[in-house]
C-alpha positions, 0 to 999 in steps of 0.5 A: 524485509520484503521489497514491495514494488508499487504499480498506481494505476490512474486512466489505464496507466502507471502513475505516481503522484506527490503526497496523493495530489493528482495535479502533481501526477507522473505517468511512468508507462500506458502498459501496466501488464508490462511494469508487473512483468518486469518486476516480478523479473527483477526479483519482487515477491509480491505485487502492490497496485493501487486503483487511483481512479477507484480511491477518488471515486469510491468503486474500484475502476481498474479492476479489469487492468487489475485482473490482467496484472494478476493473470499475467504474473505469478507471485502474489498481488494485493490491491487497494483503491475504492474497495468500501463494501463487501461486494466490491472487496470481492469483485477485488478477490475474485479478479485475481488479488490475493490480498486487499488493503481497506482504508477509507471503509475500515475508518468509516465502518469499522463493521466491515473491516471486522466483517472482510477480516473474518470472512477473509482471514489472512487476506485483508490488510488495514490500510493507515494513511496518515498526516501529522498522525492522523487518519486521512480518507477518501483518497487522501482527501479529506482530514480526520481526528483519528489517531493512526495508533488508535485505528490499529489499536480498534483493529487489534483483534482482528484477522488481518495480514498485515497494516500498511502505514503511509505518511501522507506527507512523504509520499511521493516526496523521496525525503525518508520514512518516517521512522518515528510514527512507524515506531508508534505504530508498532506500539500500538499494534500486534500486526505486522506493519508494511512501510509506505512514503518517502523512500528515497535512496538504499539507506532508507531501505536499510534503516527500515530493515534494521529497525527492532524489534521487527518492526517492519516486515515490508517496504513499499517503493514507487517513485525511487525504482521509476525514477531508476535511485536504485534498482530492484535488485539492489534495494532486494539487496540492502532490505536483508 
């Protein structure tokens, strides 16, 4: 299972907020070249960023930060945040990303998710953010009906790299993975799944390795590396 380090980006800086409030936001470092590189020096893969200011807005608004990232480094990036048609999703690809994550655009138009997975396949991934099982959009900040096994099951036939599960609740929070809802996810979906929220410690790490049948084939972390619970190498360590 891969480790994947999540670099949020909010008014040019590395930031993390709890359960996707901005009142409830940390600013971790003003240089998000700098946190790339040292990831990437500890051992990461690949690079998860997030445009905050891109997700409340509903245009990207980092992309210039984001193409430094990307130059700056070399394992692959993916990027998420405000890419909600086709032409911001390729401003997105052409900055450098390898990969770009559609949440709130996949729930409200479902043919531009079809549209980016099969002009980009293998490049695309559904992102799932989740409260009490459903669909949250637009930031986390508005509620909807959808099932988050429904939307992987309308996605089942699509193209895509892979679905990025995040319950809403844990995010930010240190308390776990729900393991559970990622059950169901896997259930309801042929793609492979990539864990979001709630990882907190190197036991969270290992209980989302161990679970079969390859459930899950990576795990987002932030708060726990910023806040140093463990370090790179160690959760890198504890996820084979």
């Amino acid at each position: 299972m891969l480790v994947i380090p999540a670099i949020d980006l909010k008014g040019g800086q590395v930031v993390r907020l709890s359960q996707g409030d901005p009142s409830r936001q940390i600013a971790y470092s003003d240089d998000p070249v700098a946190m790339a590189k040292r990831w990437e020096d500890e051992g990461a893969s690949i690079l998860h960023l997030v445009d905050l200011d891109g997700a409340f807005a509903g245009t990207p608004q980092q992309l210039a930060v984001v193409a430094q990232v990307a130059r700056s480094i070399t394992i692959p990036v993916q990027l998420g945040g405000g890419l909600r048609t086709l032409a911001a999703l390729e401003q997105a690809l052409a900055s450098g990303v390898e990969r770009a994550v559609l949440g709130t655009a996949a729930i409200e138009n479902a043919g531009l998710l079809r549209e980016a997975a099969e002009t980009y396949p293998g490049r695309i991934i559904l992102g799932i953010d989740a409260k009490n099982g459903k669909v949250a959009v637009r930031g986390w900040a508005e509620a909807t009906e959808l099932l988050a096994a429904d939307l992987a099951i309308r996605a089942a036939d699509l193209p895509l790299a892979a679905i990025i599960y995040t319950d809403i609740e844990r995010d930010g929070m240190l308390t776990g993975p729900n393991l559970d809802a990622l059950r169901r996810m896997a259930e309801a979906t042929r793609h492979p799944i990539i864990a979001s929220g709630g990882i907190g410690t190197l036991d969270d790490v290992r209980r989302l390795a161990i679970l079969e049948p390859s459930i899950v084939i990576g795990a987002l972390v932030g708060k726990a590396l910023y806040e140093g619970r463990f370090s790179l190498k160690d959760a890198i360590a504890a996820a084979r």
